[in-house]
C-alpha positions in Angstrom: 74.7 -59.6 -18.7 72.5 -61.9 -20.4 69.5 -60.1 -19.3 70.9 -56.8 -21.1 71.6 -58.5 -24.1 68.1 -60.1 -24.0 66.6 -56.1 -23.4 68.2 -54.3 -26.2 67.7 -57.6 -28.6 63.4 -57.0 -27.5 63.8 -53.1 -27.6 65.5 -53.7 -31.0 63.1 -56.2 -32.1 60.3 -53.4 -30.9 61.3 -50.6 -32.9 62.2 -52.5 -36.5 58.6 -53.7 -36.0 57.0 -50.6 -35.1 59.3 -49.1 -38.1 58.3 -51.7 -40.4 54.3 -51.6 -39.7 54.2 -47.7 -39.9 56.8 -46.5 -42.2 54.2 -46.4 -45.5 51.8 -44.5 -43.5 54.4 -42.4 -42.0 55.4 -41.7 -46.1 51.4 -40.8 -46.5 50.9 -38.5 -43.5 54.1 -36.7 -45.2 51.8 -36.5 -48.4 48.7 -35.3 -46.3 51.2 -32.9 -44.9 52.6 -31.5 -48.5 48.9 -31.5 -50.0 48.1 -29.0 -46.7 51.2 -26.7 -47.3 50.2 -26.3 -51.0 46.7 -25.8 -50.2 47.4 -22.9 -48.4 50.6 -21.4 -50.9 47.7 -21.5 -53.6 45.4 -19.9 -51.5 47.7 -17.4 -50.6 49.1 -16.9 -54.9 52.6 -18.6 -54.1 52.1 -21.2 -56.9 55.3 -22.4 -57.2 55.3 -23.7 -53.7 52.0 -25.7 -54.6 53.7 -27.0 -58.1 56.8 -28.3 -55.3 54.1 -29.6 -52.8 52.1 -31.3 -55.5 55.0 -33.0 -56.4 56.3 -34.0 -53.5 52.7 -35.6 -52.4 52.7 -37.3 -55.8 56.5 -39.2 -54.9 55.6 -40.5 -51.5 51.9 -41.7 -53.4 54.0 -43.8 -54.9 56.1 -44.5 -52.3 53.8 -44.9 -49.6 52.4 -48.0 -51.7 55.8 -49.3 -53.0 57.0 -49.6 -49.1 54.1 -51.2 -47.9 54.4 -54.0 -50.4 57.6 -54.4 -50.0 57.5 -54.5 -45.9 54.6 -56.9 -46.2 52.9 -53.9 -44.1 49.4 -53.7 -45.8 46.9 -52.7 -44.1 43.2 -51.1 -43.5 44.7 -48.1 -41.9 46.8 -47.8 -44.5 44.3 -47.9 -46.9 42.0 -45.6 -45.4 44.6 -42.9 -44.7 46.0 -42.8 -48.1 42.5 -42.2 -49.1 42.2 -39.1 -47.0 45.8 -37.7 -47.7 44.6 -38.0 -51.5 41.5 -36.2 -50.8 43.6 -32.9 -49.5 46.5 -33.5 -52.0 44.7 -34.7 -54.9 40.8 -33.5 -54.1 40.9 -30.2 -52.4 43.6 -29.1 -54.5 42.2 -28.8 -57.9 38.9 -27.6 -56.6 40.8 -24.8 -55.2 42.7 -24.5 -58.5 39.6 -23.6 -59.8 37.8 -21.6 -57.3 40.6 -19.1 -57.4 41.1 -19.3 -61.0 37.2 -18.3 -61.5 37.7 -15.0 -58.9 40.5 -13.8 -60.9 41.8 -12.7 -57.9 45.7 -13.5 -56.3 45.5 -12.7 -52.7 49.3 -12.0 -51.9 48.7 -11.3 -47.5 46.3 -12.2 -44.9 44.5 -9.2 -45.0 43.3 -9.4 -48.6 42.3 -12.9 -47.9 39.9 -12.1 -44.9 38.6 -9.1 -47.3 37.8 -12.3 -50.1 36.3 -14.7 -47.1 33.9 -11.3 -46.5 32.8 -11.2 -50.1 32.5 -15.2 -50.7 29.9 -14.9 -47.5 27.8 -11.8 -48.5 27.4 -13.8 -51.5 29.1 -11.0 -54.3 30.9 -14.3 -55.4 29.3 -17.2 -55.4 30.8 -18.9 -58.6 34.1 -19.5 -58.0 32.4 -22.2 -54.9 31.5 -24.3 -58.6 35.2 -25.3 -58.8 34.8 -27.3 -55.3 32.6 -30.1 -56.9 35.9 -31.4 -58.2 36.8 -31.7 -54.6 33.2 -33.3 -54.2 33.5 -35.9 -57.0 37.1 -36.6 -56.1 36.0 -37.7 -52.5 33.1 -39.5 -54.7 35.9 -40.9 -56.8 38.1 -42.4 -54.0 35.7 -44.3 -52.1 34.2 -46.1 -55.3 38.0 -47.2 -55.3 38.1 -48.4 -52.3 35.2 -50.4 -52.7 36.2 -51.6 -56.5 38.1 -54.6 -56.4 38.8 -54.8 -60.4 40.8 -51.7 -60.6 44.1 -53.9 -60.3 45.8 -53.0 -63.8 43.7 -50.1 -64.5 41.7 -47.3 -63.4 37.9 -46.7 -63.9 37.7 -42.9 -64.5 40.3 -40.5 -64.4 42.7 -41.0 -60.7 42.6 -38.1 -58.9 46.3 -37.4 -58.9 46.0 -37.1 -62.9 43.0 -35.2 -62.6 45.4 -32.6 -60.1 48.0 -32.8 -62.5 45.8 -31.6 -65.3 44.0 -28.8 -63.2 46.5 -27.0 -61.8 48.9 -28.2 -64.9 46.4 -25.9 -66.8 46.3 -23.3 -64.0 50.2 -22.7 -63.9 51.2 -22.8 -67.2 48.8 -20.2 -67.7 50.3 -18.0 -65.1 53.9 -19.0 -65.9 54.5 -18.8 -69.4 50.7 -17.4 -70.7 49.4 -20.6 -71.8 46.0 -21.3 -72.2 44.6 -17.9 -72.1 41.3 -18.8 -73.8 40.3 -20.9 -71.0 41.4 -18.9 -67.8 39.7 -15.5 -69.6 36.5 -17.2 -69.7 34.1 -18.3 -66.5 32.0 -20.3 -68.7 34.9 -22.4 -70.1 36.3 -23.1 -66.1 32.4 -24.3 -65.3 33.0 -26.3 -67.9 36.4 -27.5 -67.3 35.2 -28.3 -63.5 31.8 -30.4 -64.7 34.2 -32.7 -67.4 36.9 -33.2 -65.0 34.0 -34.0 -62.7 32.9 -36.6 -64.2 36.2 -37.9 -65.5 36.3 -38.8 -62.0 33.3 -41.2 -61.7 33.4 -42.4 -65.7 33.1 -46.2 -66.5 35.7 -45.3 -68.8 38.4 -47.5 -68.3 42.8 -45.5 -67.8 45.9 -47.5 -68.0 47.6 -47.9 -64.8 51.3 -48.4 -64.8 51.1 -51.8 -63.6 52.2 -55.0 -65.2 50.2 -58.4 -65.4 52.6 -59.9 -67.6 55.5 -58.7 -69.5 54.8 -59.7 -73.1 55.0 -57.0 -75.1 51.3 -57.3 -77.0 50.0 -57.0 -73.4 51.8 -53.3 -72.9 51.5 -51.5 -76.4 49.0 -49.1 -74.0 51.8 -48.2 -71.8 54.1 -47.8 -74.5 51.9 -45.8 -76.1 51.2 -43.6 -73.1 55.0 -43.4 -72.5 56.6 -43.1 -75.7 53.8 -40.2 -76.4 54.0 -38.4 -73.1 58.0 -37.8 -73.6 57.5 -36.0 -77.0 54.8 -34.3 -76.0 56.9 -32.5 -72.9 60.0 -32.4 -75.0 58.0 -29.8 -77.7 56.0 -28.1 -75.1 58.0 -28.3 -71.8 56.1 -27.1 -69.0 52.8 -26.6 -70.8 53.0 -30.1 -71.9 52.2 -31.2 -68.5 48.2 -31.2 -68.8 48.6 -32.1 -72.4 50.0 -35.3 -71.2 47.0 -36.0 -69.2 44.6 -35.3 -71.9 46.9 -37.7 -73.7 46.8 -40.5 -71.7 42.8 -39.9 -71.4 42.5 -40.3 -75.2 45.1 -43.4 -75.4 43.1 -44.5 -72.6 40.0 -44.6 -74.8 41.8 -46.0 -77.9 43.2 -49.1 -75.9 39.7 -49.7 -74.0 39.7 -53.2 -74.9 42.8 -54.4 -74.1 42.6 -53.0 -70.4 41.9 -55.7 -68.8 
């Protein structure tokens, strides 16, 4: 008897620990997982599923982090593999956004997609490939992070789950509800929207990250700010607020430069 006891007590033991060291990068493959699935819906012109999977991969971000500080689970795996579920999720993502917002075209079954793949090889479209450097510099982006230990309370350049958010936040207002015409009418004004979100990316500038080093309030008028801002501006423009917010919190960003410390 005492034997059992002491064999489901170990196998007990065994699985919380193997639960608790791997639960945040179980919450991250899930991201890697939703950036995949809305890859291929936007691909494919099912945009609302990307808008859900975008989402979803930008929750368990969060969470992924929030868990593994709370577990005391932090690790070098972890940290690597959030890296490369943000590089599908919040990389490949936009760059996509882009590349099928420059062909103008919304391939809607497998056949017309093989007939696109033909014409992106013979070379008939070679432009749209521009909108992929923002999958270059976000890759770019992330490893600088990695390798920057002073990003603790803030961000230097634009993170690439904002950068996402603005992207394809441009992309499906424009389809939703018509939004932003001017800029989805125009190749030149994509390029351009690809090479400043580019290099957004990999700017000294310093962004405001929502994270507190103290809880005076002279120390977080930037977040306020950002907050405070970021509600009106999606109460009067609902679901075309959601890039404006962005381009918000990259001017409050700039305003509050030298208080982000």
């Amino acid at each position: 008897m005492l034997i059992l006891i002491y064999l489901i007590y170990y196998f007990n033991f065994v699985t919380m620990n193997f639960i608790k060291n791997n639960l945040a990068n179980a919450i991250t493959l899930g991201n890697l997982f939703s950036g995949s699935v809305g890859a291929i819906h936007l691909i494919l012109g099912d945009y609302q599923t990307t808008a859900i999977c975008i989402i979803l991969s930008l929750i368990l971000d969060f969470f992924d982090g929030f868990v593994a500080r709370a577990l005391k689970s932090n690790s070098n795996l972890g940290v690597q593999l959030d890296s490369l579920a943000d590089m599908v999720s919040f990389g490949l993502i936009p760059g996509l956004t882009i590349v099928v917002a420059l062909t103008g075209v919304e391939i809607r079954n497998p056949l017309e997609s093989i007939n696109y793949a033909s014409k992106l090889a013979d070379g008939h479209l070679w432009i749209p490939y521009l909108g992929l450097f923002i999958t270059l510099f976000s890759c770019l982006r992330l490893a600088i992070f990695n390798l920057d230990e002073d990003q603790k309370y803030y961000f230097k350049g634009l993170n690439t789950p904002s950068n996402t958010i603005l992207i394809f936040g441009l992309f499906y207002a424009n389809k939703e509800v018509g939004s932003f015409e001017f800029l989805f009418e125009n190749q030149i004004y994509l390029i351009l929207l690809t090479a400043i979100s580019s290099w957004f990316l990999i700017s000294p500038i310093k962004m405001i990250a929502m994270k507190f080093k103290s809880m005076k309030l002279q120390d977080n008028y930037p977040k306020l700010a950002l907050l405070i801002g970021s509600v009106i501006i999606l109460i009067i423009f609902k679901s075309a607020g959601v890039p404006m917010v962005i381009i918000y919190y990259i001017l409050i960003s700039i305003i509050f430069q030298k208080q982000l410390k």
